[in-house]
mmCIF file of the N, C-alpha and C atoms, coordinates in Angstrom:
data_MODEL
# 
_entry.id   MODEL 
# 
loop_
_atom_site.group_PDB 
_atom_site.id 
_atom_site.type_symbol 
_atom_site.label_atom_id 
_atom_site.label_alt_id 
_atom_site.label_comp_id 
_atom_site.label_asym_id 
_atom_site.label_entity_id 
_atom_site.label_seq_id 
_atom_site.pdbx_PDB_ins_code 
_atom_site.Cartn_x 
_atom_site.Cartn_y 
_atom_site.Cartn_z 
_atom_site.occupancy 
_atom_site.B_iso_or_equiv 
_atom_site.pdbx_formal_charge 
_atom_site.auth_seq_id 
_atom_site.auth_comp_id 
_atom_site.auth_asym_id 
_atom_site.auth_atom_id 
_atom_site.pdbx_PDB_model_num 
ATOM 1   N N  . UNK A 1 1  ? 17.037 129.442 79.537 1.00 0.00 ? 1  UNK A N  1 
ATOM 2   C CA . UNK A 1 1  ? 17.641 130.416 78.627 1.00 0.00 ? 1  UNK A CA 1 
ATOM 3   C C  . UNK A 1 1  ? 17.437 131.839 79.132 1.00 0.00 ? 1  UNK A C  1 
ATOM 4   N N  . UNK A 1 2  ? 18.172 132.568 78.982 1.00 0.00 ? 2  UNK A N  1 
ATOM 5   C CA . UNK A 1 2  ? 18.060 133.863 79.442 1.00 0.00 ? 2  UNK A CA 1 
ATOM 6   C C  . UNK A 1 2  ? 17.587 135.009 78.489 1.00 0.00 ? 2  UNK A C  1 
ATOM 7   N N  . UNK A 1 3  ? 17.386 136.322 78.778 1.00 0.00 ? 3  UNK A N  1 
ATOM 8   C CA . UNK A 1 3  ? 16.761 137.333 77.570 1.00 0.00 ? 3  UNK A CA 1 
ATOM 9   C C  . UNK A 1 3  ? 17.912 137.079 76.141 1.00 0.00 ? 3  UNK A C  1 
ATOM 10  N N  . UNK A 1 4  ? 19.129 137.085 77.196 1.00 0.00 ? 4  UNK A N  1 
ATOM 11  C CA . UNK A 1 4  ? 20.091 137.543 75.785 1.00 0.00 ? 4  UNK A CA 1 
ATOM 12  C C  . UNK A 1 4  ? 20.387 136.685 74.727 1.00 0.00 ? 4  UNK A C  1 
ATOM 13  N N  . UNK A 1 5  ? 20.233 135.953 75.127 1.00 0.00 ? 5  UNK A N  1 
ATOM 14  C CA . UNK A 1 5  ? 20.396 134.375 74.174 1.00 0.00 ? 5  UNK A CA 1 
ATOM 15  C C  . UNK A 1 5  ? 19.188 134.553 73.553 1.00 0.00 ? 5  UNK A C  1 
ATOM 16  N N  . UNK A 1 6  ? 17.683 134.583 73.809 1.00 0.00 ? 6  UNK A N  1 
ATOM 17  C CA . UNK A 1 6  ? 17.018 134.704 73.319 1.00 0.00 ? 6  UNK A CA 1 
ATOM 18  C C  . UNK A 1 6  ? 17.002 135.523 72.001 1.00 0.00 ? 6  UNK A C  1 
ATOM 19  N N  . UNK A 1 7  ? 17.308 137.064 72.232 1.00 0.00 ? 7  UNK A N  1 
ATOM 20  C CA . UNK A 1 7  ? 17.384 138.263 71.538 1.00 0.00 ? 7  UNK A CA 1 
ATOM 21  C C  . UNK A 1 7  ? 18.061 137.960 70.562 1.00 0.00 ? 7  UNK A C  1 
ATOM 22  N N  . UNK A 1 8  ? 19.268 137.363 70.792 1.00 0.00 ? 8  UNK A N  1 
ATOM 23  C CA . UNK A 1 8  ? 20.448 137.547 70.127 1.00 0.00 ? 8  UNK A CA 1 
ATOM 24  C C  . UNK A 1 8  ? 20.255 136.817 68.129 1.00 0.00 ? 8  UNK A C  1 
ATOM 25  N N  . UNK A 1 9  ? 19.890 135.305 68.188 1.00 0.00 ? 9  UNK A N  1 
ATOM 26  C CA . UNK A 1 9  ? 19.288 135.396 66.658 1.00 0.00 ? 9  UNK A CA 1 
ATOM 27  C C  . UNK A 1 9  ? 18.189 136.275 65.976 1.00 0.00 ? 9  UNK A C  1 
ATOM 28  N N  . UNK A 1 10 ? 17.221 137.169 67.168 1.00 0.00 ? 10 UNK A N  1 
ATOM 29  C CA . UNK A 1 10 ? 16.567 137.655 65.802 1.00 0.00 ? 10 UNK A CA 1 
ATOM 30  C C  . UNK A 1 10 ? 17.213 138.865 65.421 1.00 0.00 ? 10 UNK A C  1 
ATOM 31  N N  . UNK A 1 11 ? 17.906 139.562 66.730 1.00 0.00 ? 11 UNK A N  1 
ATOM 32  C CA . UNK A 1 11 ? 19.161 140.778 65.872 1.00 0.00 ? 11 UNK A CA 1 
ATOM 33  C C  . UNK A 1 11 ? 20.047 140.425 65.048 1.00 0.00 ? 11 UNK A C  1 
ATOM 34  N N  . UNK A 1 12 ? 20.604 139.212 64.986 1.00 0.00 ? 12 UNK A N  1 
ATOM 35  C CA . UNK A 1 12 ? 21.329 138.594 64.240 1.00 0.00 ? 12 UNK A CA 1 
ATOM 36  C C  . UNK A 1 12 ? 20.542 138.790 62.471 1.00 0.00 ? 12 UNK A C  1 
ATOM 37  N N  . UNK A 1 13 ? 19.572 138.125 62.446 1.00 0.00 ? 13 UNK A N  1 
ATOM 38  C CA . UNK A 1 13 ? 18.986 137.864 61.367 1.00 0.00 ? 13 UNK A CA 1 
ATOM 39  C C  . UNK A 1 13 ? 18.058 139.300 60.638 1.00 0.00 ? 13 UNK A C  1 
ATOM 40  N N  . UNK A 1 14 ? 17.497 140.195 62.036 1.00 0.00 ? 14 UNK A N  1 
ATOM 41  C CA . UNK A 1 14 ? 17.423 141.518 60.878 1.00 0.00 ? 14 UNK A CA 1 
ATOM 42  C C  . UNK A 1 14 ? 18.623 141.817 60.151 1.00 0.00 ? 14 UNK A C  1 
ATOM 43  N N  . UNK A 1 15 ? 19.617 141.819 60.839 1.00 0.00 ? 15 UNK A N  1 
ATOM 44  C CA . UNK A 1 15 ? 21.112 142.274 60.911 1.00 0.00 ? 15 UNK A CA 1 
ATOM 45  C C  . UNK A 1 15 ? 21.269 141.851 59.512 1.00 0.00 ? 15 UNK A C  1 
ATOM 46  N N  . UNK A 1 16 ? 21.059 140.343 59.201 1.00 0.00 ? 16 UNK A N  1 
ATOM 47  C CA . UNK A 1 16 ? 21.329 140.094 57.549 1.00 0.00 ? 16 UNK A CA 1 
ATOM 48  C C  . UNK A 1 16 ? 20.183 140.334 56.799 1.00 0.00 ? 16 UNK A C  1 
ATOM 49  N N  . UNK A 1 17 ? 19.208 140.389 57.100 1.00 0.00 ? 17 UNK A N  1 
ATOM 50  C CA . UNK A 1 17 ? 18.242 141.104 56.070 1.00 0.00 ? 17 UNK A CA 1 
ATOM 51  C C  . UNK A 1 17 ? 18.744 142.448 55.762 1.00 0.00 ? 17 UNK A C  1 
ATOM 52  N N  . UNK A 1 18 ? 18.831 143.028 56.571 1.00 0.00 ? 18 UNK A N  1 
ATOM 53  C CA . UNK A 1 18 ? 19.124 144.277 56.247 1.00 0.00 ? 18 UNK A CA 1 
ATOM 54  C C  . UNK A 1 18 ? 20.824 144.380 55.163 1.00 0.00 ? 18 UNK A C  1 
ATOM 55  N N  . UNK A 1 19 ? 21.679 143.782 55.618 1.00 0.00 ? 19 UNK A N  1 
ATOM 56  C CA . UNK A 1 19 ? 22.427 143.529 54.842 1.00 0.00 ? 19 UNK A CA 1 
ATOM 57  C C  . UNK A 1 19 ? 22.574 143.227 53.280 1.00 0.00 ? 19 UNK A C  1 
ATOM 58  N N  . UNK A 1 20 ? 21.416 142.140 53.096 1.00 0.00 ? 20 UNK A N  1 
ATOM 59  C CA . UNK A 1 20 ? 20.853 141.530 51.714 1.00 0.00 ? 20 UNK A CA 1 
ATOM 60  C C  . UNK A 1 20 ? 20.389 142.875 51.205 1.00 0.00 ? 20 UNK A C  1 
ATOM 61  N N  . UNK A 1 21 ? 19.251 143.143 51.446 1.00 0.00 ? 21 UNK A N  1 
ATOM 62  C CA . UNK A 1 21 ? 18.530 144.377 51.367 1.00 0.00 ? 21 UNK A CA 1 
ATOM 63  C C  . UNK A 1 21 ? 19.566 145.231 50.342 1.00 0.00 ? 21 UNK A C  1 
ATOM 64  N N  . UNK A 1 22 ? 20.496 145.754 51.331 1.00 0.00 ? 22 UNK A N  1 
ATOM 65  C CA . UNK A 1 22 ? 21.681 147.169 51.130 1.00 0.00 ? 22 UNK A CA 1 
ATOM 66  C C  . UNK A 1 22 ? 22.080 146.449 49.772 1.00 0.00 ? 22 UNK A C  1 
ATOM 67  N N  . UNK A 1 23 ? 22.755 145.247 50.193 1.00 0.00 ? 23 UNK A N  1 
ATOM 68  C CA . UNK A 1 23 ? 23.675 145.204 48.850 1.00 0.00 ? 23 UNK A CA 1 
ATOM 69  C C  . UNK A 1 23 ? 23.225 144.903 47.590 1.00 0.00 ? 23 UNK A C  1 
ATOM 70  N N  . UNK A 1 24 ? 22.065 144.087 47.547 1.00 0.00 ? 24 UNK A N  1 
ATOM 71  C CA . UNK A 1 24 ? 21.004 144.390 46.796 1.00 0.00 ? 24 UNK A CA 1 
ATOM 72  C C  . UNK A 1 24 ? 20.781 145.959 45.702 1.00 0.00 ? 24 UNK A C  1 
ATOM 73  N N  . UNK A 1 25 ? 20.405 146.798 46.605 1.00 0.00 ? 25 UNK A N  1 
ATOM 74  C CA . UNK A 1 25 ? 20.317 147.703 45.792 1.00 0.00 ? 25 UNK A CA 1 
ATOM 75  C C  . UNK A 1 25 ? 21.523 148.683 45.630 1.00 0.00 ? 25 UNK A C  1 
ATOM 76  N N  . UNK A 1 26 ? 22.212 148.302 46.710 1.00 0.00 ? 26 UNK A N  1 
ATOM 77  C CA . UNK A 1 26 ? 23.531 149.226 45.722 1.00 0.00 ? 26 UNK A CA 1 
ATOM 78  C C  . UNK A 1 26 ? 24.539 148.612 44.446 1.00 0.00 ? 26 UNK A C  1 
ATOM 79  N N  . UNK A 1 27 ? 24.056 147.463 44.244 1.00 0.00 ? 27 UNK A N  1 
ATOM 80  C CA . UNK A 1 27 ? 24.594 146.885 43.281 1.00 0.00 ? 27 UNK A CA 1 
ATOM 81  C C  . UNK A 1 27 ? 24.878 147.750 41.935 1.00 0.00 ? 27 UNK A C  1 
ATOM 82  N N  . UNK A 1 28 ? 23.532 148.290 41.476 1.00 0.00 ? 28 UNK A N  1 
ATOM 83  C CA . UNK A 1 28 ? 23.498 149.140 40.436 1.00 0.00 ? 28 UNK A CA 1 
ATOM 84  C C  . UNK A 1 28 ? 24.873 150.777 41.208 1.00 0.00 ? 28 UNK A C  1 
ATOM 85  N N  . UNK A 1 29 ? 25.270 150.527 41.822 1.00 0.00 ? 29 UNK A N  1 
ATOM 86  C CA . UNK A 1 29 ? 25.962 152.140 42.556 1.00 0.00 ? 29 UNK A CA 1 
ATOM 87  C C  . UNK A 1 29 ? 25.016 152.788 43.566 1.00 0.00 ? 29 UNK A C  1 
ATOM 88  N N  . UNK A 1 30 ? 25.146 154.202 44.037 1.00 0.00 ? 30 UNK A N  1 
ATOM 89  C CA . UNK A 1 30 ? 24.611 154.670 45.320 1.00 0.00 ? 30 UNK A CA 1 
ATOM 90  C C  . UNK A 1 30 ? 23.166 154.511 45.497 1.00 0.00 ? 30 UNK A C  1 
ATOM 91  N N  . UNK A 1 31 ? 22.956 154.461 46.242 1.00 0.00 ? 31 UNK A N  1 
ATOM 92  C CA . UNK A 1 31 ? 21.813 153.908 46.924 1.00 0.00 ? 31 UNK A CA 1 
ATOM 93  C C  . UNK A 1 31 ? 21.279 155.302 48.446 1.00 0.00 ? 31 UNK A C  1 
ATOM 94  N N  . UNK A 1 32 ? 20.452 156.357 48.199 1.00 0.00 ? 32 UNK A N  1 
ATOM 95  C CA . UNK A 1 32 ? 19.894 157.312 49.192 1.00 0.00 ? 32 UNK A CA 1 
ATOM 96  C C  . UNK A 1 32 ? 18.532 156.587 49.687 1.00 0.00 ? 32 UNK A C  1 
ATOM 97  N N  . UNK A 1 33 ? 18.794 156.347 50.950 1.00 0.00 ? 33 UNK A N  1 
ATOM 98  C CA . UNK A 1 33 ? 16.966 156.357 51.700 1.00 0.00 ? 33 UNK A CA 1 
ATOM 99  C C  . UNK A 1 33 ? 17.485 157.159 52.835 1.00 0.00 ? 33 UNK A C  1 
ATOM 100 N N  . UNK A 1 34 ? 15.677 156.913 53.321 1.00 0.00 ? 34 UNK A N  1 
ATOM 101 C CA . UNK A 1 34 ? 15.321 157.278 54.882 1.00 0.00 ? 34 UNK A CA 1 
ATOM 102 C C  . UNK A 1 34 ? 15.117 156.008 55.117 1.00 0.00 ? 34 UNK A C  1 
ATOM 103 N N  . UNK A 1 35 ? 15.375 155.760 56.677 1.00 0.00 ? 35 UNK A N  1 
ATOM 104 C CA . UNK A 1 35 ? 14.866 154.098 57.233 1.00 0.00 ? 35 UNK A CA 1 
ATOM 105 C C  . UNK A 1 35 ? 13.385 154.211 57.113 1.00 0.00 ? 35 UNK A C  1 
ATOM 106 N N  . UNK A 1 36 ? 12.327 155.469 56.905 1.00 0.00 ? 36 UNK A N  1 
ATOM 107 C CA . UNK A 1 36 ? 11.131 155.128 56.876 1.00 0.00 ? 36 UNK A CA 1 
ATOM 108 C C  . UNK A 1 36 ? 10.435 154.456 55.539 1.00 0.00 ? 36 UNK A C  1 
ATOM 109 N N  . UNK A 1 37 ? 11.335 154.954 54.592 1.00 0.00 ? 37 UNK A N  1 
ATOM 110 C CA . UNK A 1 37 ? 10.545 154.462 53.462 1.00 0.00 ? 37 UNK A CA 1 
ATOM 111 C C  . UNK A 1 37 ? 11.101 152.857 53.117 1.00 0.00 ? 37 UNK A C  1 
ATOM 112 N N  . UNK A 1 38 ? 12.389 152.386 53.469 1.00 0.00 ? 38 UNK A N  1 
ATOM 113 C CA . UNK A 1 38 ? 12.332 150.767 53.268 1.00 0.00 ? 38 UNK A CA 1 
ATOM 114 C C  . UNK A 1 38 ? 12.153 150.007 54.371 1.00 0.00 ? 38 UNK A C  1 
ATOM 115 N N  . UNK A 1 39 ? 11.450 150.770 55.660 1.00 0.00 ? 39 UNK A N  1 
ATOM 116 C CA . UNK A 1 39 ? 11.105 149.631 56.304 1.00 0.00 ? 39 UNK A CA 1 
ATOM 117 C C  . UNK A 1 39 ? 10.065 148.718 56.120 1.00 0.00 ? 39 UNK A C  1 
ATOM 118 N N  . UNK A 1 40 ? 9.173  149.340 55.467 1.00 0.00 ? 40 UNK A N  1 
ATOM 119 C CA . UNK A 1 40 ? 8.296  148.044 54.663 1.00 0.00 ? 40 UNK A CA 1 
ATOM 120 C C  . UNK A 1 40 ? 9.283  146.546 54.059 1.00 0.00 ? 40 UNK A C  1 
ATOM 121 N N  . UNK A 1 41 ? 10.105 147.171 53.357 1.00 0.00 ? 41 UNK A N  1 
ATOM 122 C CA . UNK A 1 41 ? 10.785 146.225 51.997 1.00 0.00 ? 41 UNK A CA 1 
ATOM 123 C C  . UNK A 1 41 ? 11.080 145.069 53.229 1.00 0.00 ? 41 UNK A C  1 
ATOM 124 N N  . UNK A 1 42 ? 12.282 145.532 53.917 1.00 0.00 ? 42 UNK A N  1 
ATOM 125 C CA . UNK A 1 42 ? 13.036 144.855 55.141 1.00 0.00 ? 42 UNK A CA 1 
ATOM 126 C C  . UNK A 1 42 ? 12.394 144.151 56.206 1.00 0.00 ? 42 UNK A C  1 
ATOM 127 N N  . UNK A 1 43 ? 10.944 144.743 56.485 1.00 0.00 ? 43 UNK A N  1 
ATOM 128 C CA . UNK A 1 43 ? 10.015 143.900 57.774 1.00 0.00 ? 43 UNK A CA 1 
ATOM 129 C C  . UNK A 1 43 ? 11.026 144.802 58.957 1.00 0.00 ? 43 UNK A C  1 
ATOM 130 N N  . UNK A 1 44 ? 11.680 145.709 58.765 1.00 0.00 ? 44 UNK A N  1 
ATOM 131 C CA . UNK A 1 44 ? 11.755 145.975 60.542 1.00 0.00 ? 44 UNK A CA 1 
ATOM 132 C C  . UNK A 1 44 ? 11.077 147.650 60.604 1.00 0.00 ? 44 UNK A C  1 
ATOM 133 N N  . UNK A 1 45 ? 11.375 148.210 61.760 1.00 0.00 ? 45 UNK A N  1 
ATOM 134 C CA . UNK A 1 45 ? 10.815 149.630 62.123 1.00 0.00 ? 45 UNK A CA 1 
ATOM 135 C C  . UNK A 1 45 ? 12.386 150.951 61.696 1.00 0.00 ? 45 UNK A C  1 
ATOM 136 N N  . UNK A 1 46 ? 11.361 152.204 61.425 1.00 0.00 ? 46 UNK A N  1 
ATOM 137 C CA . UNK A 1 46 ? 12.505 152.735 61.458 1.00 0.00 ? 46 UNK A CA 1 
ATOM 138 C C  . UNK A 1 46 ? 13.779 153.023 62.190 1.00 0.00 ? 46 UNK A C  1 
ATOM 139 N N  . UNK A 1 47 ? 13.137 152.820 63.216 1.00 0.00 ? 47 UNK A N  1 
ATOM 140 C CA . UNK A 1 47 ? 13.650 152.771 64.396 1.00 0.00 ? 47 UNK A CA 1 
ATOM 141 C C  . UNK A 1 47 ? 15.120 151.734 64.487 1.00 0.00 ? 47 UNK A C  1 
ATOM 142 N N  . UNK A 1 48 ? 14.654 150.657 64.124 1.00 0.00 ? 48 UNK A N  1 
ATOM 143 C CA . UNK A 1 48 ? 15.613 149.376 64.080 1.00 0.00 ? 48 UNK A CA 1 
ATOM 144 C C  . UNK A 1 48 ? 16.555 149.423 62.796 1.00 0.00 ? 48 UNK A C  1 
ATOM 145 N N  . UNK A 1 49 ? 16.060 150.136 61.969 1.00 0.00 ? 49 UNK A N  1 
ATOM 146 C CA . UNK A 1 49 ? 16.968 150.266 60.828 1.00 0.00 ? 49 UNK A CA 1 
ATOM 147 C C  . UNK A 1 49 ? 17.964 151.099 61.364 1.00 0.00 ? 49 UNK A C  1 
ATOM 148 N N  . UNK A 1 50 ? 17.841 152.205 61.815 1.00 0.00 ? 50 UNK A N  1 
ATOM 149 C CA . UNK A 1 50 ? 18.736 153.069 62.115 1.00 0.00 ? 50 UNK A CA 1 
ATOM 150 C C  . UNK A 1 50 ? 19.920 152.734 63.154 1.00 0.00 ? 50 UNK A C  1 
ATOM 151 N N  . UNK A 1 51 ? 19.251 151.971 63.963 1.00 0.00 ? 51 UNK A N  1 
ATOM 152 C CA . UNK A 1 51 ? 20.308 151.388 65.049 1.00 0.00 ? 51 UNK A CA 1 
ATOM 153 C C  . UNK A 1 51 ? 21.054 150.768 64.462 1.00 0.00 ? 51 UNK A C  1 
ATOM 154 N N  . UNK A 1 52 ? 20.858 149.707 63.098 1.00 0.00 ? 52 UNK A N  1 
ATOM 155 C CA . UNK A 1 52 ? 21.637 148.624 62.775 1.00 0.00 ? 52 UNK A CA 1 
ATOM 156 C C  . UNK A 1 52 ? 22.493 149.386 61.848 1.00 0.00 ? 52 UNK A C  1 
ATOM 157 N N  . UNK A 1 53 ? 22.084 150.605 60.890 1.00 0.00 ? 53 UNK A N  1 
ATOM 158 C CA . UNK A 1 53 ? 22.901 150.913 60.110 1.00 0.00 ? 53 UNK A CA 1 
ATOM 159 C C  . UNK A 1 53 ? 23.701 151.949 60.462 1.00 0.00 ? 53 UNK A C  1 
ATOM 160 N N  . UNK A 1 54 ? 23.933 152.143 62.028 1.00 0.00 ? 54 UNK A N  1 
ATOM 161 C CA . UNK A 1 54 ? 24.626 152.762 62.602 1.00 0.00 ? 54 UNK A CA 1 
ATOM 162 C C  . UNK A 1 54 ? 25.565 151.659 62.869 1.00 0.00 ? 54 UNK A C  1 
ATOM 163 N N  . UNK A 1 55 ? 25.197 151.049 63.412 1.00 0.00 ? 55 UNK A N  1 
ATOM 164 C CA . UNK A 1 55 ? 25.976 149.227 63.707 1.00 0.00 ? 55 UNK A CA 1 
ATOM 165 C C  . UNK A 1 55 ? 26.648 148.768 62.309 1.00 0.00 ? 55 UNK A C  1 
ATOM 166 N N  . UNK A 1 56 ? 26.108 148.583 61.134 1.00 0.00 ? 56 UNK A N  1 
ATOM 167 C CA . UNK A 1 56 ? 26.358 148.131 60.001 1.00 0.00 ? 56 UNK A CA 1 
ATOM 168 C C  . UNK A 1 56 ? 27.579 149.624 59.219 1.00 0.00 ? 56 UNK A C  1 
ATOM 169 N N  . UNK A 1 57 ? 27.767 150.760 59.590 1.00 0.00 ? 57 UNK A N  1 
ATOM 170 C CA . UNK A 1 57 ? 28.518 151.310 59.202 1.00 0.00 ? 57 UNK A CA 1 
ATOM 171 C C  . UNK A 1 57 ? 29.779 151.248 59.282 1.00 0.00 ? 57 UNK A C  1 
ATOM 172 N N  . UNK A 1 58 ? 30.076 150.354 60.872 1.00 0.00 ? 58 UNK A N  1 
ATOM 173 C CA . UNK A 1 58 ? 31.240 150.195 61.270 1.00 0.00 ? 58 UNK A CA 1 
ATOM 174 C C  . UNK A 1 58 ? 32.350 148.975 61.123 1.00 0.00 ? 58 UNK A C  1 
ATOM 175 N N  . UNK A 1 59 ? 31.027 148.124 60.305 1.00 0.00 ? 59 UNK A N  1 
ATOM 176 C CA . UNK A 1 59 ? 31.478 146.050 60.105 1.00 0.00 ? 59 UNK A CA 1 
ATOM 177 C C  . UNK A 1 59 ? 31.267 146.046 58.999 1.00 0.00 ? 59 UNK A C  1 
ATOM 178 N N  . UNK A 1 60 ? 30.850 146.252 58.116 1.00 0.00 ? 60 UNK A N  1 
ATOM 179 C CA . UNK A 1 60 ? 30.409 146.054 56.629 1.00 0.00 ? 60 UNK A CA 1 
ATOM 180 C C  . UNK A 1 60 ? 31.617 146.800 55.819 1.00 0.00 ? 60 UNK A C  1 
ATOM 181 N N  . UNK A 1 61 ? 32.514 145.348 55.449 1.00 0.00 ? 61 UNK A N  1 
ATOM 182 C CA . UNK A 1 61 ? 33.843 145.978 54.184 1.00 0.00 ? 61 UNK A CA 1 
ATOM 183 C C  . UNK A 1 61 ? 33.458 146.359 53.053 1.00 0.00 ? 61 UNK A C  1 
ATOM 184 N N  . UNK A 1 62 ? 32.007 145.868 52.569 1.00 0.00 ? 62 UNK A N  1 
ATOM 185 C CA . UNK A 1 62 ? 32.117 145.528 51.026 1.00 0.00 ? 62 UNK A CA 1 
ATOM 186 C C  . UNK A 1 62 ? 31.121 146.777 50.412 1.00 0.00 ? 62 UNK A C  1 
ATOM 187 N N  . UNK A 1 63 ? 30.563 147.553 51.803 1.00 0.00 ? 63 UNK A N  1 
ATOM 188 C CA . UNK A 1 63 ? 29.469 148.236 51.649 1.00 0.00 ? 63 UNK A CA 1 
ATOM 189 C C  . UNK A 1 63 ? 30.417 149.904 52.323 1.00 0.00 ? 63 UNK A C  1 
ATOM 190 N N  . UNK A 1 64 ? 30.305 150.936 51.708 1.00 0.00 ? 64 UNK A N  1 
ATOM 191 C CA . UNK A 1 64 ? 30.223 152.403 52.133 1.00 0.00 ? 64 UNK A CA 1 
ATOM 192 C C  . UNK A 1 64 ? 28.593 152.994 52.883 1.00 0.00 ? 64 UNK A C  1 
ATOM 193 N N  . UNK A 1 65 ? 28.805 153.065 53.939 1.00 0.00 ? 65 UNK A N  1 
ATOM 194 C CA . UNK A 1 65 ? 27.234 153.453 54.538 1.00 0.00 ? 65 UNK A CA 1 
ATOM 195 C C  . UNK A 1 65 ? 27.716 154.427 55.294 1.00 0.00 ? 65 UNK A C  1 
ATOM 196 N N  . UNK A 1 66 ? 26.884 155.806 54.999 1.00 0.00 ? 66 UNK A N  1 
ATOM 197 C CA . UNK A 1 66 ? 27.551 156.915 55.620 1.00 0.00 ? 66 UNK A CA 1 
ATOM 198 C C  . UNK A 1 66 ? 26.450 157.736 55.680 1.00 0.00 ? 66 UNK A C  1 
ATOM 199 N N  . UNK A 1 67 ? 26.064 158.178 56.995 1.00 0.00 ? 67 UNK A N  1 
ATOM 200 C CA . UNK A 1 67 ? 24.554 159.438 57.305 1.00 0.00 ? 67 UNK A CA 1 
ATOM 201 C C  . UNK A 1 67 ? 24.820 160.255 56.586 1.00 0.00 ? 67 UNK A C  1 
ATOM 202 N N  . UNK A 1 68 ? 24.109 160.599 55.428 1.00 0.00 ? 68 UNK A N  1 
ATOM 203 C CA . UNK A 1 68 ? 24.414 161.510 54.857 1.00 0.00 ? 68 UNK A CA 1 
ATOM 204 C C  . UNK A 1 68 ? 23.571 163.223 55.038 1.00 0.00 ? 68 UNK A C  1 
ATOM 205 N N  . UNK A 1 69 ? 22.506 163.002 55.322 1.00 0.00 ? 69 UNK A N  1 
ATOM 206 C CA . UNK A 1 69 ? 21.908 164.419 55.688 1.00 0.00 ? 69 UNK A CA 1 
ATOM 207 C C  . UNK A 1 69 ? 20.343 164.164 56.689 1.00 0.00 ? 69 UNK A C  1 
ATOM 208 N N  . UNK A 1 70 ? 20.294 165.140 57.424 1.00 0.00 ? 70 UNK A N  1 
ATOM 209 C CA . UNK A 1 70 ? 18.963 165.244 58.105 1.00 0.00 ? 70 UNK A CA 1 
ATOM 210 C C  . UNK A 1 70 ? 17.994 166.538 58.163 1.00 0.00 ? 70 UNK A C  1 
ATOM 211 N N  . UNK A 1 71 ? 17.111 165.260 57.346 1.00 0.00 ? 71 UNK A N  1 
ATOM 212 C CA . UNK A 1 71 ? 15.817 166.688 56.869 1.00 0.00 ? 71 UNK A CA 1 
ATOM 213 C C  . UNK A 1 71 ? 14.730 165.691 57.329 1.00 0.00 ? 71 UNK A C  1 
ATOM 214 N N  . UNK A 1 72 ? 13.903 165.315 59.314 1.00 0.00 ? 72 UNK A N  1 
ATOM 215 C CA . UNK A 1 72 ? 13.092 165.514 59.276 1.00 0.00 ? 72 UNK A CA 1 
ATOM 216 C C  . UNK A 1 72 ? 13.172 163.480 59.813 1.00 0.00 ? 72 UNK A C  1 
ATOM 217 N N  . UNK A 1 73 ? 14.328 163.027 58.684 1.00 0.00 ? 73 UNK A N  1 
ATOM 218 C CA . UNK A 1 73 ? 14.666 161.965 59.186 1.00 0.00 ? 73 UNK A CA 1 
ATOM 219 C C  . UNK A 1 73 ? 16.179 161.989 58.650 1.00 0.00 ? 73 UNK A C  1 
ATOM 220 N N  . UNK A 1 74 ? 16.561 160.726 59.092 1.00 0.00 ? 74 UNK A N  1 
ATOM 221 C CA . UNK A 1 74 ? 18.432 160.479 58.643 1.00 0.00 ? 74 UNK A CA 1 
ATOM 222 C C  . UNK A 1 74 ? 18.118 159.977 57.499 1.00 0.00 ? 74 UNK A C  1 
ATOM 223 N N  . UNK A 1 75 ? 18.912 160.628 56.390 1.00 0.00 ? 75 UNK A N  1 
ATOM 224 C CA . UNK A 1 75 ? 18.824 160.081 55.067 1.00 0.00 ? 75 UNK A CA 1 
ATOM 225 C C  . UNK A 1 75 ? 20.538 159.268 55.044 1.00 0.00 ? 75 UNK A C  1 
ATOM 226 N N  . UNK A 1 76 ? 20.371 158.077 54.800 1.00 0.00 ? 76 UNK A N  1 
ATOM 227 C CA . UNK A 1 76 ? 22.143 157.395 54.312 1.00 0.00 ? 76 UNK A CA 1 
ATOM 228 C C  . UNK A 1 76 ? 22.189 157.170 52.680 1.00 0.00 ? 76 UNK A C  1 
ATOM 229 N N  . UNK A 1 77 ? 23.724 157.039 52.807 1.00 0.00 ? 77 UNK A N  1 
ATOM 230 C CA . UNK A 1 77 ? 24.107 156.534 51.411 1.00 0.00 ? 77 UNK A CA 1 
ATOM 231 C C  . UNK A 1 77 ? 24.754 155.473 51.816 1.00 0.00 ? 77 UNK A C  1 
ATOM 232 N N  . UNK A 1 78 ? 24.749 154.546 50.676 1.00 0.00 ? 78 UNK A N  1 
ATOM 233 C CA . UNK A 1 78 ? 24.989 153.698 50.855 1.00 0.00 ? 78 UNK A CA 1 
ATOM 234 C C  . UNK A 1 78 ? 25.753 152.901 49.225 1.00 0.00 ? 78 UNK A C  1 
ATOM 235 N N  . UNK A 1 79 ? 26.917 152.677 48.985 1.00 0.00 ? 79 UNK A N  1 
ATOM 236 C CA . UNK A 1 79 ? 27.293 152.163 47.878 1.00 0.00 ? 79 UNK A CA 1 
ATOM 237 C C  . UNK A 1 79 ? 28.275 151.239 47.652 1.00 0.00 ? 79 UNK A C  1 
ATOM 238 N N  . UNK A 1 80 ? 28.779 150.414 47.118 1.00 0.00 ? 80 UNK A N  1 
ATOM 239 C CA . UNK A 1 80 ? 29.836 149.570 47.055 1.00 0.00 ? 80 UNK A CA 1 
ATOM 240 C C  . UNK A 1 80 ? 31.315 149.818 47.422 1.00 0.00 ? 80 UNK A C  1 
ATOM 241 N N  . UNK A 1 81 ? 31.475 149.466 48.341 1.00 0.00 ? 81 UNK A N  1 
ATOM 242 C CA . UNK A 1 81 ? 33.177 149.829 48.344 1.00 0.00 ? 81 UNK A CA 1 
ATOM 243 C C  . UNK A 1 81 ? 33.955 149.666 47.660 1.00 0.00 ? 81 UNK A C  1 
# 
């Protein structure tokens, strides 16, 4: 097996945690974080949040995810389409 095959389910599977996660709480309507404060909730780094919900801004129909301001970190919104 090679790296990429390897890699590829556990990006896959933050990929839907993080997903669950989002829609989860935007259920109630908008939804503001920083990736630092729910990376606890989610199990990944801020770091990894940010990549994916840069990734997740562009594939996700059902979800509005949009950088909304930077103070220090990227704050998104995030709400139901």
């Amino acid at each position: 097996m090679s790296m990429s095959t390897t890699a590829q389910p556990s990006t896959k599977s933050k990929e839907r945690r993080l997903k669950r996660y989002l829609r989860d709480r935007a259920d109630d309507g908008e939804l503001y974080f920083k990736g630092k404060f729910i990376a606890e909730d989610v199990g990944l780094s801020p770091k990894e949040i940010g990549a994916l919900m840069v990734k997740l801004s562009g594939s996700v129909s059902d979800l509005e995810i949009e950088k909304w301001s930077y103070t220090g970190a990227t704050t998104w919104r995030v709400a139901p389409a």
